[in-house]
N, C-alpha and C positions, 0 to 999 in steps of 0.2 A: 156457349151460347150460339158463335158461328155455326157451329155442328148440325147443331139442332135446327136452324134456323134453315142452313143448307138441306137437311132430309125431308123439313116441311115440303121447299121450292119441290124438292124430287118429286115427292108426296103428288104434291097437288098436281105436275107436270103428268106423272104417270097416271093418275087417274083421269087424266083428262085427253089423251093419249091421242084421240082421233083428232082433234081441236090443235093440239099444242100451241096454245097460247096462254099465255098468265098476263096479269096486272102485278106491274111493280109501282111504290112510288120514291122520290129518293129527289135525285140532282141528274140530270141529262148534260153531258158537257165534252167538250172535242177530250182526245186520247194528247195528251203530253208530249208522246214521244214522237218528233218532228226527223225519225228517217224512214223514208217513204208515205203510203199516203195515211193520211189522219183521220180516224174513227172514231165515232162517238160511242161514249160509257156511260151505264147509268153507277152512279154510289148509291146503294139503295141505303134506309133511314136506320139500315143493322153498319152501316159505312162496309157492306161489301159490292165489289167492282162485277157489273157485268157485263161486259165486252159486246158490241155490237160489230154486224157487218157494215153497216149503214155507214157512210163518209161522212163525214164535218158539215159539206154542203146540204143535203139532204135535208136537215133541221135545223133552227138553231136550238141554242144551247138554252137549258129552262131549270133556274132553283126550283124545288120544293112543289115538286107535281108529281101527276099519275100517269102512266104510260103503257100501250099496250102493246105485247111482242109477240112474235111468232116463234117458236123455235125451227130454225130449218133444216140442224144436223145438231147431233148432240153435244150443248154447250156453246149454242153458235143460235143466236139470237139477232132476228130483227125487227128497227121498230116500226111497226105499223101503225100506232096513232099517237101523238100527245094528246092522252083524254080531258086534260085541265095541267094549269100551269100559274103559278102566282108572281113568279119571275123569270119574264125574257133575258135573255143577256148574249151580249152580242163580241163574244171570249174571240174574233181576231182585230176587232177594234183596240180591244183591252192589252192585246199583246205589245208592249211597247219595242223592245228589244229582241231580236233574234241571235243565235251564236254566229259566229264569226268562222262559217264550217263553208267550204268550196266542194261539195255534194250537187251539182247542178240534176236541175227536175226543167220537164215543161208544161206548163199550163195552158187554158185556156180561160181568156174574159169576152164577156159577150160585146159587144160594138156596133155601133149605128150601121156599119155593112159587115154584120154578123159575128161571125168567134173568131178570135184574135189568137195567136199563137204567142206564147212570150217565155224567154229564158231566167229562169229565178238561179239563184247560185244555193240555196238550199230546197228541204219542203215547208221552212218557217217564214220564208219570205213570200213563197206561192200562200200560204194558211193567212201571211197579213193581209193580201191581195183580193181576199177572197174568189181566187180561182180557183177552177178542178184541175184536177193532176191528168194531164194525159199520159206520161212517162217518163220514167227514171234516163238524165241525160240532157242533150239540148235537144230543141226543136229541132236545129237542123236546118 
């Protein structure tokens, strides 16, 4: 059923070739894996993953909507609109716990005299933060 499901996507991608944009709909949500920075995936409603360039920040995170993407290189999607969305959900609130990993990143948060530089000791603690990742390391 994947299979098939996957040669549609193809399908429809290549016939539309000069465009390369499809609608998917599914779950929008940050990417799990907290080393380096965190990108949002859509699990379309077959539960297959498809990886965006787009950061965590970019959007937030939406159950049970429509979405529309670009392809920008083959296999390599990004999202250009949330067309409808029936649940917001706001997954670095949600995060309660991070590991206990000494991987330091640095962030930035915005502030009443502008963006803030700050050392996180993971990219799970920068993701609770809701900051953007400037880079792997300390500020400095």
């Amino acid at each position: 059923m994947s299979k098939l499901i996957s040669i549609i996507l193809l399908a429809v991608v290549a016939t539309n070739i000069s465009a390369k944009e499809i609608i998917l709909n599914g779950d929008l949500i940050d990417s799990q894996s907290f080393t380096g920075r965190i990108f949002k995936v859509i699990i379309t409603e077959e539960n297959e993953e498809v990886k965006l360039v787009n950061e965590y920040f970019e959007a937030q995170s939406c159950e049970n909507g429509e979405f529309a993407l670009k392809e920008e290189s083959l296999g390599k999607y990004r999202l250009e609109a949330v067309l409808n969305c029936k649940n917001w959900v706001d997954q670095p609130e949600e995060t309660q716990f991070c590991p206990e990993i000494f991987s330091p990143v640095c962030g930035a948060v915005s502030g009443i005299d502008g963006d803030m530089l700050i050392n996180y000791s993971n990219s799970c603690e920068l993701y609770r933060a809701k900051a953007i990742f400037v880079k792997e390391g300390s500020c400095e």
